[in-house]
Biopython code that builds the backbone (N, CA, C, O; Angstrom):
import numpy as np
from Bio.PDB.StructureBuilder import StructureBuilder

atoms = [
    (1, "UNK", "N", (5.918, 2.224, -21.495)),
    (1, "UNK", "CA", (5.868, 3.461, -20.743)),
    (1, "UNK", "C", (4.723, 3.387, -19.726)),
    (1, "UNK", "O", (3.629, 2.826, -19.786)),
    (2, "UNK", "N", (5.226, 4.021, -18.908)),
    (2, "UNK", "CA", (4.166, 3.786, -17.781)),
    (2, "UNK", "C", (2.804, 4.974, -17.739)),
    (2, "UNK", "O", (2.985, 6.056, -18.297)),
    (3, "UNK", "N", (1.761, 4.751, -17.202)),
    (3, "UNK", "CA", (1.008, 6.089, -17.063)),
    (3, "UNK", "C", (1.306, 6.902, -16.263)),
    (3, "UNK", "O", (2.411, 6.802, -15.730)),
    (4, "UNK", "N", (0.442, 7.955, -15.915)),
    (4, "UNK", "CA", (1.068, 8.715, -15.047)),
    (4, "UNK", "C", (0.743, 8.778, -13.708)),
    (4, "UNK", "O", (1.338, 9.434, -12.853)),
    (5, "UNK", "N", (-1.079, 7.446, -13.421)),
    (5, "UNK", "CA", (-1.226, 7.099, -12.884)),
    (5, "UNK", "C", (-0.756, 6.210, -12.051)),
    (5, "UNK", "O", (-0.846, 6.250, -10.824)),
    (6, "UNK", "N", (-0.037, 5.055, -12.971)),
    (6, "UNK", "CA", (0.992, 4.343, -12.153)),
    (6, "UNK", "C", (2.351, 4.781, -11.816)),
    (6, "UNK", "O", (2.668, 4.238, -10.758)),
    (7, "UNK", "N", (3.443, 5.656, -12.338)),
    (7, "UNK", "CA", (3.984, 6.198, -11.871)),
    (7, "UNK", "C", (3.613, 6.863, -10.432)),
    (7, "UNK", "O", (4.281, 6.839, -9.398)),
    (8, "UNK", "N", (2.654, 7.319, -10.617)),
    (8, "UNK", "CA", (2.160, 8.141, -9.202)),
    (8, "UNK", "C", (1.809, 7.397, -8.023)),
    (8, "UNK", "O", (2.218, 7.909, -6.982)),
    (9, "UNK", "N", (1.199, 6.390, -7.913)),
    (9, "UNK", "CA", (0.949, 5.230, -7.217)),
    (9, "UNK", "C", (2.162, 4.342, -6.946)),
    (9, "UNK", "O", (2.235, 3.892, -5.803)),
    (10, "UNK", "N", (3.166, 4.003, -7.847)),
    (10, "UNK", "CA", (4.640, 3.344, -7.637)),
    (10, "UNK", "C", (5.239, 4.329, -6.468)),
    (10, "UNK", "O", (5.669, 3.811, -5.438)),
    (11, "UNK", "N", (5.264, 5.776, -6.639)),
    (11, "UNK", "CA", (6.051, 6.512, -5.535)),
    (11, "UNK", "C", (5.089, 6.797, -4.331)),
    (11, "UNK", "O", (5.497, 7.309, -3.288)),
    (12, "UNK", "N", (4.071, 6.514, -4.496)),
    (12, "UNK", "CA", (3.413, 6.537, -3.006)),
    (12, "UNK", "C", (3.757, 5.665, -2.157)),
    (12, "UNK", "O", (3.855, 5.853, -0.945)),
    (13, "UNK", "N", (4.031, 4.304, -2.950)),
    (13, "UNK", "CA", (3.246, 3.325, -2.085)),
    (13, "UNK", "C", (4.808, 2.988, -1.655)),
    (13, "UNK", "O", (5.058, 2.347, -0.634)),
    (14, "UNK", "N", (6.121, 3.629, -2.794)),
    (14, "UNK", "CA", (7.123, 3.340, -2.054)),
    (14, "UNK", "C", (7.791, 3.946, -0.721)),
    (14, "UNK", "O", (8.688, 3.475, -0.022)),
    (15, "UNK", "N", (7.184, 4.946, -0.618)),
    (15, "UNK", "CA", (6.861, 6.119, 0.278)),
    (15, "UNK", "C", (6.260, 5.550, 1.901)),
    (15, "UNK", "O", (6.569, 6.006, 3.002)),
    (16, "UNK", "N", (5.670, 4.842, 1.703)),
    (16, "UNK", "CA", (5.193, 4.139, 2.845)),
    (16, "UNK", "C", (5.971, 4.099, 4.428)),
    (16, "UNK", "O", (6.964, 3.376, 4.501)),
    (17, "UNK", "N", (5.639, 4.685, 5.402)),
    (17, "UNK", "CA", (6.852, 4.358, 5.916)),
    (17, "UNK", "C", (6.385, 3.087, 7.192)),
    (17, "UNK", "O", (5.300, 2.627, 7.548)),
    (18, "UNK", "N", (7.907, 2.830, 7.639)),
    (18, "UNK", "CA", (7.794, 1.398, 8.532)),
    (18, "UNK", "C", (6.874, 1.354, 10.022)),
    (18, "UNK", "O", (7.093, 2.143, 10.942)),
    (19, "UNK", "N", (6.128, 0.600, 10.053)),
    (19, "UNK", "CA", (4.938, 0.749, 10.924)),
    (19, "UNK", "C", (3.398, 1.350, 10.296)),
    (19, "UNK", "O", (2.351, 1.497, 10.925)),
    (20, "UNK", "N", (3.640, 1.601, 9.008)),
    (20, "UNK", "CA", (2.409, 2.586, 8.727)),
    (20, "UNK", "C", (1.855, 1.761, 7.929)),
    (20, "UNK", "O", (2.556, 0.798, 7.621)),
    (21, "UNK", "N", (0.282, 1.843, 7.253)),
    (21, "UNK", "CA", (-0.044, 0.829, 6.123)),
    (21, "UNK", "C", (-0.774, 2.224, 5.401)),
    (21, "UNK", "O", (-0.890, 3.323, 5.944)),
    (22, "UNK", "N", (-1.272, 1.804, 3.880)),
    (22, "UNK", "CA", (-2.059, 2.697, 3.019)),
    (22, "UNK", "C", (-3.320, 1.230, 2.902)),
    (22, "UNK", "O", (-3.068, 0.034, 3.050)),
    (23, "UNK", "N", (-4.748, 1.926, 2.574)),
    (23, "UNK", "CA", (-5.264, 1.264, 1.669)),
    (23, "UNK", "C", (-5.112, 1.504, 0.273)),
    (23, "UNK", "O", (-4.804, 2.581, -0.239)),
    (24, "UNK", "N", (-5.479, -0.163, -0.626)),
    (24, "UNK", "CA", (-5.652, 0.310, -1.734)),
    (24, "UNK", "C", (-6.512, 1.725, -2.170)),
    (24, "UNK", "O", (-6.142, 2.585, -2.969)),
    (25, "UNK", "N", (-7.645, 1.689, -1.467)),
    (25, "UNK", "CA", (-8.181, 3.116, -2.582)),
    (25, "UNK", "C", (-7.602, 4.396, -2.148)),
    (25, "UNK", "O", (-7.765, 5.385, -2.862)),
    (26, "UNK", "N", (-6.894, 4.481, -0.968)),
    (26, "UNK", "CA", (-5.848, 5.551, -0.749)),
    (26, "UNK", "C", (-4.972, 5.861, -1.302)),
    (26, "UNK", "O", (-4.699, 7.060, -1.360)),
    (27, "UNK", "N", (-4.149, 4.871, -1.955)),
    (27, "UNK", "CA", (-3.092, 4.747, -2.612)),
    (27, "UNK", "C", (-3.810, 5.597, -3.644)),
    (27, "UNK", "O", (-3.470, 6.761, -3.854)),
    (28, "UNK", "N", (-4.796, 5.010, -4.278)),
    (28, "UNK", "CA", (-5.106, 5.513, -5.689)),
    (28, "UNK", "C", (-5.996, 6.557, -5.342)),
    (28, "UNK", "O", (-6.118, 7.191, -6.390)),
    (29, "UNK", "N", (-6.757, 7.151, -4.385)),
    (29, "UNK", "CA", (-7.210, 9.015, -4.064)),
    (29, "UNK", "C", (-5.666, 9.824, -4.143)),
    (29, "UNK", "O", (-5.434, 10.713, -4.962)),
    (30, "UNK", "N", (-4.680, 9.330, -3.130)),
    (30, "UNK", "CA", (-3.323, 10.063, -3.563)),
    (30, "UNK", "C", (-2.948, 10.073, -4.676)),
    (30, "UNK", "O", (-2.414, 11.150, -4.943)),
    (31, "UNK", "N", (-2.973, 8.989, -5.948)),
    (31, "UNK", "CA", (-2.665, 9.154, -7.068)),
    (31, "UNK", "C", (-3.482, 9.764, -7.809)),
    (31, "UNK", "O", (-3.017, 10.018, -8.920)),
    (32, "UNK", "N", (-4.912, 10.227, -7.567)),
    (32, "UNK", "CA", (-4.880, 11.085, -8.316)),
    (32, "UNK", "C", (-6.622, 10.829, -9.203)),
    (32, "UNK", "O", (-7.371, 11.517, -9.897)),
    (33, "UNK", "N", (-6.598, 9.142, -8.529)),
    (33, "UNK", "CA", (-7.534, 8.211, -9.462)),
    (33, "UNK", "C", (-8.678, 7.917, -8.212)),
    (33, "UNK", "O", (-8.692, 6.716, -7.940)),
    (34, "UNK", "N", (-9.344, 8.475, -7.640)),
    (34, "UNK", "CA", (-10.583, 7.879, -6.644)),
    (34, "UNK", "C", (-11.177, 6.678, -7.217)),
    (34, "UNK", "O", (-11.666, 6.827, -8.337)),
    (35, "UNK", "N", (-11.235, 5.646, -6.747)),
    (35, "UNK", "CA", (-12.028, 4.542, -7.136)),
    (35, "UNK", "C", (-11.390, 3.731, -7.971)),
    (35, "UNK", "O", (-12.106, 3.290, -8.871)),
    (36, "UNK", "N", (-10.098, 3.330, -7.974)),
    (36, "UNK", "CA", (-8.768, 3.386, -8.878)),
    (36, "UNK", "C", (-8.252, 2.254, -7.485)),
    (36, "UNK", "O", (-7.053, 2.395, -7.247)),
    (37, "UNK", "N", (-8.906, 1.273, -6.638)),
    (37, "UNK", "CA", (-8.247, 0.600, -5.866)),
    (37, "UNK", "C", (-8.193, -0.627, -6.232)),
    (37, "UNK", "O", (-7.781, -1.352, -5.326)),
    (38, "UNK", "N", (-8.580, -1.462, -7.735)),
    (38, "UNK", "CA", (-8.114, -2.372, -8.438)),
    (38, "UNK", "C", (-7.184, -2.654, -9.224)),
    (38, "UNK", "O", (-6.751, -3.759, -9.551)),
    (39, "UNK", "N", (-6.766, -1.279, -9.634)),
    (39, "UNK", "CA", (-6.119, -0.565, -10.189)),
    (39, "UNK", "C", (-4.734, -0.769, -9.390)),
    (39, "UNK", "O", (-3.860, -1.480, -9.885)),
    (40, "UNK", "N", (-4.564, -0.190, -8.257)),
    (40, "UNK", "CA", (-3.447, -0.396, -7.041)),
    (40, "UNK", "C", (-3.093, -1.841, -7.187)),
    (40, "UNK", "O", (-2.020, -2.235, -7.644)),
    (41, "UNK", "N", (-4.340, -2.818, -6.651)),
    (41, "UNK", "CA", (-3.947, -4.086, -6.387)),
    (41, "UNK", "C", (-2.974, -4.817, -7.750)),
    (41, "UNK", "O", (-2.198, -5.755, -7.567)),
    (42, "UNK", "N", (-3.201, -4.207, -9.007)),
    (42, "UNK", "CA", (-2.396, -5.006, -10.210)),
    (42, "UNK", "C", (-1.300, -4.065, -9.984)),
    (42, "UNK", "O", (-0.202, -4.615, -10.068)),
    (43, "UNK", "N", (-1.263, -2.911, -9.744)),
    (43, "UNK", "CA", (0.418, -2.398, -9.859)),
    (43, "UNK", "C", (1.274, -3.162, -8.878)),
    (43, "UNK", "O", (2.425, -3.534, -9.106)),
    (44, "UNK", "N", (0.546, -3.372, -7.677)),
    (44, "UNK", "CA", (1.340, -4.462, -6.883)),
    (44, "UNK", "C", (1.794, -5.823, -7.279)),
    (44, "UNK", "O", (2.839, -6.382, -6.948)),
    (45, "UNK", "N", (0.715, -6.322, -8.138)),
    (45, "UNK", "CA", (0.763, -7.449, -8.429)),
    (45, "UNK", "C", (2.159, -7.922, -9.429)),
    (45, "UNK", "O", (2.843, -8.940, -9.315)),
    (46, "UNK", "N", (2.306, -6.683, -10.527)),
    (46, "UNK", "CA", (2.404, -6.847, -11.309)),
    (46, "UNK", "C", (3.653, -6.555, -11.494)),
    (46, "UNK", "O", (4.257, -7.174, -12.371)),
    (47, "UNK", "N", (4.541, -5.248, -10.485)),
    (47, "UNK", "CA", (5.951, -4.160, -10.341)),
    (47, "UNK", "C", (6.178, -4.771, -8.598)),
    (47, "UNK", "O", (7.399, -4.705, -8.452)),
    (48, "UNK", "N", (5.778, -5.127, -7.724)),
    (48, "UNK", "CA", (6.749, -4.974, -6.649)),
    (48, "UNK", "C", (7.989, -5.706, -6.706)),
    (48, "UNK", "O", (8.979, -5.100, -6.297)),
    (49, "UNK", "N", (8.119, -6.704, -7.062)),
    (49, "UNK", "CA", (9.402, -6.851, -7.511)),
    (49, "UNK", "C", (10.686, -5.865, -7.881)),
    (49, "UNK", "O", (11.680, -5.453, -7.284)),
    (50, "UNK", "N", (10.085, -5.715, -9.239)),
    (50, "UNK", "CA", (10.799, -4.793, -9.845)),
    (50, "UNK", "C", (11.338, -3.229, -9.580)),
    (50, "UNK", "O", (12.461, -2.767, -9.778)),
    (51, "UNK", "N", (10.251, -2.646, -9.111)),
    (51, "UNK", "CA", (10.886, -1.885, -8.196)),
    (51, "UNK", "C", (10.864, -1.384, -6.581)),
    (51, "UNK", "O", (10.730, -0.400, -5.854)),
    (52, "UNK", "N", (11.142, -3.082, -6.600)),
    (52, "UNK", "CA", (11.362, -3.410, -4.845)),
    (52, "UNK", "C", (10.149, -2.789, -3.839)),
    (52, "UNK", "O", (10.477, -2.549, -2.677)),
    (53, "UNK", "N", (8.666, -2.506, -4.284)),
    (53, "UNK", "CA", (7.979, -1.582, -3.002)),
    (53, "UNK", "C", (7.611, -2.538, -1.981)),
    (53, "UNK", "O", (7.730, -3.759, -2.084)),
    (54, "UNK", "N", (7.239, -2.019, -1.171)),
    (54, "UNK", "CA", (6.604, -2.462, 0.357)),
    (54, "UNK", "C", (5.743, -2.562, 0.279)),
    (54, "UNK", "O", (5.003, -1.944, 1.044)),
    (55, "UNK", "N", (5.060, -3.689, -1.021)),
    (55, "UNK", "CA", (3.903, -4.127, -0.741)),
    (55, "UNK", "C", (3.173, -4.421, 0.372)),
    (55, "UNK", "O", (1.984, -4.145, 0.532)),
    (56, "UNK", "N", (4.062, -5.116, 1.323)),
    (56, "UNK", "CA", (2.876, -5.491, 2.425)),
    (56, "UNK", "C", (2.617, -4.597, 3.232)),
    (56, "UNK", "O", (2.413, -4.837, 4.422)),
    (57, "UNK", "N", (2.567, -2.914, 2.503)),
    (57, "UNK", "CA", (1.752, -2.352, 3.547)),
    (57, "UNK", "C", (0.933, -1.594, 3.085)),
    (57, "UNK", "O", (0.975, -0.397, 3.369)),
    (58, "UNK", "N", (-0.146, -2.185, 2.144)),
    (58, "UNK", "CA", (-1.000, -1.766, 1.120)),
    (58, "UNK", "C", (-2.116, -2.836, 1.432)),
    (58, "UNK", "O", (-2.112, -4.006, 1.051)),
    (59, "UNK", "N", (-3.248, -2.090, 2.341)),
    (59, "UNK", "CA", (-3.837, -3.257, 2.817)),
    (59, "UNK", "C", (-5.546, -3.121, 2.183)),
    (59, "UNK", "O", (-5.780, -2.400, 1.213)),
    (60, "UNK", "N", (-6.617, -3.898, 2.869)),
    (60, "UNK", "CA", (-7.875, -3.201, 2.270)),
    (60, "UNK", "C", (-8.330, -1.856, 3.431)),
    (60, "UNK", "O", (-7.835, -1.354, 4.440)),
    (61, "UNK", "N", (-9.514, -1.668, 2.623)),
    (61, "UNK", "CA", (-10.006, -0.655, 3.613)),
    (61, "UNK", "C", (-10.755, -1.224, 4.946)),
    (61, "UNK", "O", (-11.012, -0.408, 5.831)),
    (62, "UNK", "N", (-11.031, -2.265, 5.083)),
    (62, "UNK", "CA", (-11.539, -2.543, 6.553)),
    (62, "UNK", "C", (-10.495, -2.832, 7.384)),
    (62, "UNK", "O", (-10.736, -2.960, 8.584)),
    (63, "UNK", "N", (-9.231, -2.975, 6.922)),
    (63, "UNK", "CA", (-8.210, -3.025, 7.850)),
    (63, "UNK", "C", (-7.440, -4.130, 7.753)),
    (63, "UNK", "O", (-6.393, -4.251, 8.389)),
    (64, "UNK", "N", (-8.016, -5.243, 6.747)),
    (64, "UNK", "CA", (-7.576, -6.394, 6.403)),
    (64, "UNK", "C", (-6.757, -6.605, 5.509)),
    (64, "UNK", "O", (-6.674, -5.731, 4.646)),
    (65, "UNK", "N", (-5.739, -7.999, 5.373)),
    (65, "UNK", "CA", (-5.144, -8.321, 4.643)),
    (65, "UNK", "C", (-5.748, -9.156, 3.528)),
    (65, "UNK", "O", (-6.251, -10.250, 3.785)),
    (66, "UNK", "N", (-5.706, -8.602, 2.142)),
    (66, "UNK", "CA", (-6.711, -8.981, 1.022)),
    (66, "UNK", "C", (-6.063, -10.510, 0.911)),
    (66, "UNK", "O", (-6.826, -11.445, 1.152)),
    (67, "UNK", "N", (-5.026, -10.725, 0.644)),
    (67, "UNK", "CA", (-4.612, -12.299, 0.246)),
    (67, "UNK", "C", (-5.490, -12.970, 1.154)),
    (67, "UNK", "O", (-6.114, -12.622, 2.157)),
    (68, "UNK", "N", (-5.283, -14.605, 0.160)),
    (68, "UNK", "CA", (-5.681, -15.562, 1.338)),
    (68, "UNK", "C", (-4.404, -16.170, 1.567)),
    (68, "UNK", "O", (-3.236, -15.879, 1.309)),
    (69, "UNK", "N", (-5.182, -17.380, 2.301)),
    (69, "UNK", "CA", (-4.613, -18.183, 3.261)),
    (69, "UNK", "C", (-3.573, -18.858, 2.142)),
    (69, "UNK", "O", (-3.962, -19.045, 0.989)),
    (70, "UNK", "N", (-2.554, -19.122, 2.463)),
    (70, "UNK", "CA", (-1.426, -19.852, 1.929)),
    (70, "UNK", "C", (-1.188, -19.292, 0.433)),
    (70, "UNK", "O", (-0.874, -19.986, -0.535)),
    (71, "UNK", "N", (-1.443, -17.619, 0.439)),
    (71, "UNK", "CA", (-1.122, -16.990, -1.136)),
    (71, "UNK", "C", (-0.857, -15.398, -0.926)),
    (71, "UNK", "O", (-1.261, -14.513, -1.681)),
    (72, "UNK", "N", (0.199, -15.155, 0.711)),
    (72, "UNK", "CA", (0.460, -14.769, 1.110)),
    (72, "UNK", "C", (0.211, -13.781, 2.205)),
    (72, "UNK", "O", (0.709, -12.676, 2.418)),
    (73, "UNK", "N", (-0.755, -14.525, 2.885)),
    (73, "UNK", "CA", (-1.200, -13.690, 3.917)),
    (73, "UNK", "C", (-0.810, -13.461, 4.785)),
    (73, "UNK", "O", (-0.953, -12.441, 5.459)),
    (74, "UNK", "N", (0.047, -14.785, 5.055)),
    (74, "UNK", "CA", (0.788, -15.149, 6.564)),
    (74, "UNK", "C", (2.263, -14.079, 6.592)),
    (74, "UNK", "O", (2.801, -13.482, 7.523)),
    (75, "UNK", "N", (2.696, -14.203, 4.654)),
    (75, "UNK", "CA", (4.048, -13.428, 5.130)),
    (75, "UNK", "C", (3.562, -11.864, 5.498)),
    (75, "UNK", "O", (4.151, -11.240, 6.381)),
    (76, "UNK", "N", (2.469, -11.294, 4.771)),
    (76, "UNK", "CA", (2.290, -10.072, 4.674)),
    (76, "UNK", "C", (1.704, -9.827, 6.132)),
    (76, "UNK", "O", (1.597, -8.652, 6.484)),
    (77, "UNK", "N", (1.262, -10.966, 7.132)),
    (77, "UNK", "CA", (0.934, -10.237, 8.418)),
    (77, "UNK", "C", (2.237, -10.327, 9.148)),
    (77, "UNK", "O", (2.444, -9.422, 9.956)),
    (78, "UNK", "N", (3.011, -11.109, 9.036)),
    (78, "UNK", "CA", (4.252, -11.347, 9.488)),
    (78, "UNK", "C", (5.590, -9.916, 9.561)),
    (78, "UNK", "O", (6.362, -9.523, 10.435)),
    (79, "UNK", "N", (5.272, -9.480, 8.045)),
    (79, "UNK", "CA", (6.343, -8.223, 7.651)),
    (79, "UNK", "C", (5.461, -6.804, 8.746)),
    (79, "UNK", "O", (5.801, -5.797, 9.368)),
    (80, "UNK", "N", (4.412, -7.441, 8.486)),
    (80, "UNK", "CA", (3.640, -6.078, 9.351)),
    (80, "UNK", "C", (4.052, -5.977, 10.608)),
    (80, "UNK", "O", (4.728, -5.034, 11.019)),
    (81, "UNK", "N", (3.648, -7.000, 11.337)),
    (81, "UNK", "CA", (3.878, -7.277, 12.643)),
    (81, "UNK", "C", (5.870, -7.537, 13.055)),
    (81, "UNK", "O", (6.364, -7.976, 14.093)),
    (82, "UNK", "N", (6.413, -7.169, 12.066)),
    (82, "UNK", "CA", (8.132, -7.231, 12.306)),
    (82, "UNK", "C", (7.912, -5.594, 12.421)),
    (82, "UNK", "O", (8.646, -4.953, 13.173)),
    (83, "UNK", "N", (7.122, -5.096, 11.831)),
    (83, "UNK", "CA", (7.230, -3.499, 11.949)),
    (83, "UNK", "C", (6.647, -2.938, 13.285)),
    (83, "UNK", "O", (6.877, -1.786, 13.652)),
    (84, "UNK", "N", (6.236, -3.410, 13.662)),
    (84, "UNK", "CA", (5.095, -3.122, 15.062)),
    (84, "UNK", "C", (3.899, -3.174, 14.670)),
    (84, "UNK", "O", (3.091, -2.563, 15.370)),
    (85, "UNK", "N", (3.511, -3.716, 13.760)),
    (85, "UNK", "CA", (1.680, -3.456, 14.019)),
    (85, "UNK", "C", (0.844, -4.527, 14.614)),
    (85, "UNK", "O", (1.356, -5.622, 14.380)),
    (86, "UNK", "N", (-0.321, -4.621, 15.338)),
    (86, "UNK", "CA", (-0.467, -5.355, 15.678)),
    (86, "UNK", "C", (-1.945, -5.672, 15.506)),
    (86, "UNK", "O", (-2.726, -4.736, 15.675)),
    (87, "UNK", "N", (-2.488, -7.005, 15.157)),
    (87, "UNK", "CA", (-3.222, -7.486, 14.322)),
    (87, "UNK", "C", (-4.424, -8.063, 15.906)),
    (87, "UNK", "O", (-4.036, -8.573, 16.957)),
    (88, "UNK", "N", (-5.662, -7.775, 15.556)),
    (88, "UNK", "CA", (-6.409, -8.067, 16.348)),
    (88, "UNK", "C", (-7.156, -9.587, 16.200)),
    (88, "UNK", "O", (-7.190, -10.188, 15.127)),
    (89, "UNK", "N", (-7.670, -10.037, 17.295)),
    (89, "UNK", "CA", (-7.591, -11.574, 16.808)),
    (89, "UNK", "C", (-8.748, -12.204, 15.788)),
    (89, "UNK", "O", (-8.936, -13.411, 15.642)),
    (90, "UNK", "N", (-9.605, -10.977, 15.001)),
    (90, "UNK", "CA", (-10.098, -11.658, 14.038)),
    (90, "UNK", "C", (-9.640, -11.301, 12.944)),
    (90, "UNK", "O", (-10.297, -11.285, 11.903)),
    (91, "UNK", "N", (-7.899, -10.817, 13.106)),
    (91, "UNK", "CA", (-6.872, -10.636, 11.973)),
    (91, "UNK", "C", (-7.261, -9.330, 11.043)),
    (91, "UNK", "O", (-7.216, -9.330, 9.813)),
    (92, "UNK", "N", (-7.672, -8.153, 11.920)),
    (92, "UNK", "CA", (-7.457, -7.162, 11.491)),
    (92, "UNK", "C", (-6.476, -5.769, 12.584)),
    (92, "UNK", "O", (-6.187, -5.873, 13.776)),
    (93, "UNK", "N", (-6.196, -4.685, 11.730)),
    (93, "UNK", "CA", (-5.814, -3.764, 12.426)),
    (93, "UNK", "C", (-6.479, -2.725, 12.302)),
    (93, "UNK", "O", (-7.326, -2.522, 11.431)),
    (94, "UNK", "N", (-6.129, -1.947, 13.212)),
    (94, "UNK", "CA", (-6.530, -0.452, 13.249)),
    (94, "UNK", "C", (-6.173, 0.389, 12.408)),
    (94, "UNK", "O", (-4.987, 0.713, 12.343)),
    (95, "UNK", "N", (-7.244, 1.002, 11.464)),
    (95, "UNK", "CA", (-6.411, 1.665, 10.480)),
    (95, "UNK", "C", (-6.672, 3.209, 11.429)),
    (95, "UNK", "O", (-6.255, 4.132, 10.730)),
    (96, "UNK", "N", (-7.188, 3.702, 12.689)),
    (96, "UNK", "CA", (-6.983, 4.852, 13.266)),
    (96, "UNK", "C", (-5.575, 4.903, 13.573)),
    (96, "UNK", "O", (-4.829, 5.852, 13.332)),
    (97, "UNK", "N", (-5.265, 3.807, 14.127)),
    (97, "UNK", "CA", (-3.326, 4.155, 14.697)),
    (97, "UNK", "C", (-2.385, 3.865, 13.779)),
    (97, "UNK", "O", (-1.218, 4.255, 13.760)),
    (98, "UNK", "N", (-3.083, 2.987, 12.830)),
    (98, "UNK", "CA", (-1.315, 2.449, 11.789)),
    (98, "UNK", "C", (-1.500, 3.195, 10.178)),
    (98, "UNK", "O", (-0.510, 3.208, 9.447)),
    (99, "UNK", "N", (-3.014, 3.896, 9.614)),
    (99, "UNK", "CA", (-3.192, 4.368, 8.832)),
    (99, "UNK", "C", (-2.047, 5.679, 8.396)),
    (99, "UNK", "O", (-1.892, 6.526, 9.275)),
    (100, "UNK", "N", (-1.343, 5.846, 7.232)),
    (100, "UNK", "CA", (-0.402, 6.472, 6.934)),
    (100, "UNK", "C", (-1.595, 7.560, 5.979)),
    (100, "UNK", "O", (-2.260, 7.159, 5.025)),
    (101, "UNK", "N", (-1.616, 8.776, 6.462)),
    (101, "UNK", "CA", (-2.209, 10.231, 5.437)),
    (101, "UNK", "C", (-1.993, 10.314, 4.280)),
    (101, "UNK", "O", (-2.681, 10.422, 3.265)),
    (102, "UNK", "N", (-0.385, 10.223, 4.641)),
    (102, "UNK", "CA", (0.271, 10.506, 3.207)),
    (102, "UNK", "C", (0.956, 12.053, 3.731)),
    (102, "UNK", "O", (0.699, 12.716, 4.735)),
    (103, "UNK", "N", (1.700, 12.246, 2.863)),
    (103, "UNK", "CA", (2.765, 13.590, 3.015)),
    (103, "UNK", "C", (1.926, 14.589, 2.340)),
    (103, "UNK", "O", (1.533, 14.518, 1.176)),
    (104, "UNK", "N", (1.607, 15.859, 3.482)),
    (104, "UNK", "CA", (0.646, 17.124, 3.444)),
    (104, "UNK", "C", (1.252, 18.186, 2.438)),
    (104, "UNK", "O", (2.304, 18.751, 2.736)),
    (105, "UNK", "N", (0.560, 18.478, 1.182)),
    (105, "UNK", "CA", (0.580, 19.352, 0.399)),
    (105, "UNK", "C", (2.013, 18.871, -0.248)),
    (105, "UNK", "O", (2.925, 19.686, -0.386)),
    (106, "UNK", "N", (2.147, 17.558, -0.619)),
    (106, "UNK", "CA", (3.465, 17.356, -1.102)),
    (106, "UNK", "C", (2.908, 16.866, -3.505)),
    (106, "UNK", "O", (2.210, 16.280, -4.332)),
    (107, "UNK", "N", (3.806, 17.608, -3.248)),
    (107, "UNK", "CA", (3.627, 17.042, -5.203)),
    (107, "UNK", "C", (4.314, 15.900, -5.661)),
    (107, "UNK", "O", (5.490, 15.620, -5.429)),
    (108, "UNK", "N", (3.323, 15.120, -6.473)),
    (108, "UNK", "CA", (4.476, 13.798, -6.515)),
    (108, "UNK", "C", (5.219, 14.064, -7.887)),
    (108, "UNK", "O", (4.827, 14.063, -9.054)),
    (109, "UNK", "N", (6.409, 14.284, -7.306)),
    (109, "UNK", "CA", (7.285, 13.913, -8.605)),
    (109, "UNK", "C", (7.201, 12.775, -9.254)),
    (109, "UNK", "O", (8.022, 12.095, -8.640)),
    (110, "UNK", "N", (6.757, 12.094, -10.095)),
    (110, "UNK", "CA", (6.974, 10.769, -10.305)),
    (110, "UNK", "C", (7.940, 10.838, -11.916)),
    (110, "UNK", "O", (8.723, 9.944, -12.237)),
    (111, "UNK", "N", (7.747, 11.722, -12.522)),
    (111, "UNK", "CA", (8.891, 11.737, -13.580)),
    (111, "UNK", "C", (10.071, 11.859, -12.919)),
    (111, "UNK", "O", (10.911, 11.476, -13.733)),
    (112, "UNK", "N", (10.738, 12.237, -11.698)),
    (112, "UNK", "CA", (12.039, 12.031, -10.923)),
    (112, "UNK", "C", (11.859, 10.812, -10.239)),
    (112, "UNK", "O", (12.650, 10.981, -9.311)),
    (113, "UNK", "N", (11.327, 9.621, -10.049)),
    (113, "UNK", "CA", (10.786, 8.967, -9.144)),
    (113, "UNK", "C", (11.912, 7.862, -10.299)),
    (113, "UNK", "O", (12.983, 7.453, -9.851)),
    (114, "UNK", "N", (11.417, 7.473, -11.903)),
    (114, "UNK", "CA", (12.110, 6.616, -12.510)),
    (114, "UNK", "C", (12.879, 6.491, -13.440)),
    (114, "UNK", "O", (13.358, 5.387, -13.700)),
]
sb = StructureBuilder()
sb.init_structure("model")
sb.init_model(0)
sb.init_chain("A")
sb.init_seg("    ")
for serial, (resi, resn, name, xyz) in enumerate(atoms, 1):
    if name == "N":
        sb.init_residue(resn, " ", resi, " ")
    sb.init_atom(name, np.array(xyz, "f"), 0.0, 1.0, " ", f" {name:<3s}", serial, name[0])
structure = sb.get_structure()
């Protein structure tokens, strides 16, 4: 069974929409958990598969892509940049223009979510 933390974080991050990124500790202030952005990185690690999320748009907070080099960095700037974002040349983005809020005064269902 899942918590209710990760439930809550699974429907955010599937929530994501195309062109937009979350940081990890965003993900987890929306869920509910401040300081809960290690936390994010294993639900990714551990469920995107399974229930298919858009990991690669769960990035850090300086704007960077946490993987390294040849352990998926290249695809995750790649899926970004198929979306429109565009990566500055010491391989970060703007989280002022591509940063996603999140949906205003919205409740997460996450017991309807699975």
């Amino acid at each position: 069974m899942l918590t209710r933390f990760t439930q809550d974080a699974l429907h955010i991050i599937k929530r994501i929409p195309h062109g937009r990124v979350l940081t990890y500790g965003r993900v987890a202030a929306l869920a509910g958990r401040p300081g809960g952005a290690r936390q994010v990185s294993r639900i990714l690690h551990a469920m995107s598969r399974k229930y298919e999320l858009p990991w690669h748009r769960v990035i850090n907070s300086k704007g960077r892509i946490s993987l390294g080099p040849s352990r998926g960095r290249e695809l995750q700037q790649a899926l970004l940049e198929s979306e429109g974002i565009e990566f500055s040349a010491n391989g970060s983005l703007d989280l002022k223009i591509y940063m996603w809020q999140g949906p205003d005064c919205e409740v997460w269902p996450a017991h309807d979510f699975f």
